[in-house]
C-alpha positions, 0 to 999 in steps of 0.5 A: 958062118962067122961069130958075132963080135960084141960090137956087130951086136948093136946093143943099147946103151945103159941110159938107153936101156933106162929110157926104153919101154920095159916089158911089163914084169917085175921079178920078186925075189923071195930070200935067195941067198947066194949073190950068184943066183942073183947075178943071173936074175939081173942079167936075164932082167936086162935081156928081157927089159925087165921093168923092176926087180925087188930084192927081199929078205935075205937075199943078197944086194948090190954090189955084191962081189958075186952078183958082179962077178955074174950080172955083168954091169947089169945091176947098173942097168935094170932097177932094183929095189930092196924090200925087208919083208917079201909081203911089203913087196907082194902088198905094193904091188897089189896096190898098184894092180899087178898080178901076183904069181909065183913059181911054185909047185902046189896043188894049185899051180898052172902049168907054165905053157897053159899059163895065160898072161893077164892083162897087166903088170905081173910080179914072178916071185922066185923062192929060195934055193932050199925052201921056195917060195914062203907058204905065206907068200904063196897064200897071197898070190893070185896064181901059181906057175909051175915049170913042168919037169920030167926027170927024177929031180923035183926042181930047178936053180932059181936063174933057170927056172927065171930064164924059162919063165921070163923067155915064155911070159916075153913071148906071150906079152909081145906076139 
C-alpha cells in the first residue's frame, strides 16, 4: 500500500470546478465568527461541489488570514456571497424555491439519518459557535436536522457538524 501523491489524485482545475454540475446545496452560514470554522466550510463546499455559500452577519470573509490559512485556495473555487441579514438570505432563497433547513436541536428537529432530501435545491444553515442558529432563522425554516449525539456534550463544532451534514445529504442526492 503506497500513499497517494497530490498528482496520482487526478484533482480539477478551479475553472473546471467552476464549469462542473454542482450538487444542489447551498451552505447559509448564520454569524459565525471565527475565520477558522469558515475556512473549513469552504473546504468540505469544495470536495462536495457545493453550488453556493452565503456568508452573514458577522461572520467572518474572504480573504481572511484564518479562512486562508484553512480553506486552502478553496474560496477561490467555491462561490461565496456575503448577505448583512441572515433573513435576506433565508428570503432569497425561498424566492427562488429552495428548502430551507437548518441544523439545530428543537423540539421539531429530524434526525439527520431519517431526514429525506426534497426534491430541490436545499440552503443547511449553520448557527454560530455559542449560540446556533437565530430562533428568528429557525421560525423561517421548512425543517430542522438534527445531528444525533450520545455523549455528555450537547454539540458539535460548525465544520464537523458541515462535514456530517454534507457527507450524509451528498450520498442521498447522488444514489
Amino acid at each position: 500500500m503506497r500513499k497517494l501523491k497530490n498528482e496520482d489524485l487526478q484533482r480539477i482545475t478551479i475553472e473546471e470546478f467552476k464549469k462542473s454540475k454542482k450538487t444542489p446545496i447551498t451552505i447559509v452560514v448564520d454569524n459565525v465568527r471565527s475565520g477558522l470554522n469558515v475556512g473549513s466550510l469552504f473546504r468540505t463546499a469544495d470536495a462536495f461541489l457545493i453550488e453556493k455559500i452565503i456568508l452573514c452577519g458577522i461572520t467572518t470573509i474572504p480573504p481572511h488570514k484564518e479562512i486562508r490559512k484553512v480553506a486552502l485556495g478553496s474560496s477561490n473555487s467555491v462561490c461565496w456571497e456575503y448577505e448583512k441579514e441572515t433573513m435576506e438570505a433565508i428570503n432569497k432563497l425561498k424566492k427562488l424555491n429552495y428548502h430551507i433547513a437548518a441544523v439545530e436541536q428543537t423540539d421539531k428537529s429530524i434526525m439527520l439519518n431519517n431526514y429525506k432530501t426534497p426534491k430541490k435545491p436545499i440552503a443547511i444553515i449553520f448557527g454560530n459557535e455559542v449560540y446556533g442558529v437565530d430562533q428568528n432563522v429557525i421560525n423561517n425554516c421548512d425543517s430542522i436536522i438534527e445531528i444525533p449525539q450520545f455523549g455528555t456534550k450537547h454539540s458539535l463544532n460548525i465544520s464537523i457538524a458541515c462535514g456530517i451534514v454534507i457527507w450524509d445529504l451528498w450520498q442521498k442526492i447522488n444514489s
